[in-house]
LUMPA-854214 format. One record per residue (C-alpha): x, y, z; residue in three letters. Coordinates in steps of 0.25 Angstrom, whole numbers, plus 5000, padded with zeros to 4 digits. Layout:
BEGIN
XYZALA
...
This chain:
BEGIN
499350375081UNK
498850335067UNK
497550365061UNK
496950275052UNK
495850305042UNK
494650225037UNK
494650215021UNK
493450145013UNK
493450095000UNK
492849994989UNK
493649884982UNK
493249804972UNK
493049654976UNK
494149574972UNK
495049694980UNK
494049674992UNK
494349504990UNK
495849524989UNK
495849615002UNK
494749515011UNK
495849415006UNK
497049495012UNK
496249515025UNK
495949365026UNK
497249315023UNK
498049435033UNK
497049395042UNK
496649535045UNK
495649645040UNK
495249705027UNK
495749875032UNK
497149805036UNK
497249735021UNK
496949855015UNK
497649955025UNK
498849875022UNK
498649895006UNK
498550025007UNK
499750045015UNK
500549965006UNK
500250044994UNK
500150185000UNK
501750135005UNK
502050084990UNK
501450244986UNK
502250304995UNK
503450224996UNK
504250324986UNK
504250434996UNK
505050355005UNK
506250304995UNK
507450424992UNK
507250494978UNK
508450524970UNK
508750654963UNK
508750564952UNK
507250514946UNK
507850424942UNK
508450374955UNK
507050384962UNK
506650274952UNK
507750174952UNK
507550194966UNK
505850154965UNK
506450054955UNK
507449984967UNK
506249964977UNK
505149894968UNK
């Protein structure tokens, strides 16, 4: 079974707006707005590790330049 943890943090108002806006409009709460943000980036971060590098550099980034 998954274990969740509980993070706490500050933002500045017009980020609190924007998220409050999210929640009311997805018709859900402000942790699952915020939980989804966070996984979307922490995906887009670590995304790399899951495409084939070549031996080539240069392949590796013609291959990051394909999937933007």
């Amino acid at each position: 079974m998954q274990r969740y943890r509980v993070l706490q943090t500050y933002v500045p108002p017009l980020i609190a707006d924007w998220i409050l806006e999210q929640s009311n409009l997805r018709e859900t709460s402000v942790s699952v707005v915020i939980r989804d943000h966070l996984v979307a980036a922490w995906n887009r971060d670590n995304d790399h590790a899951d495409r084939p590098g070549g031996t080539d550099p240069r392949t590796g980034q013609m291959l990051d330049l394909w999937s933007e």
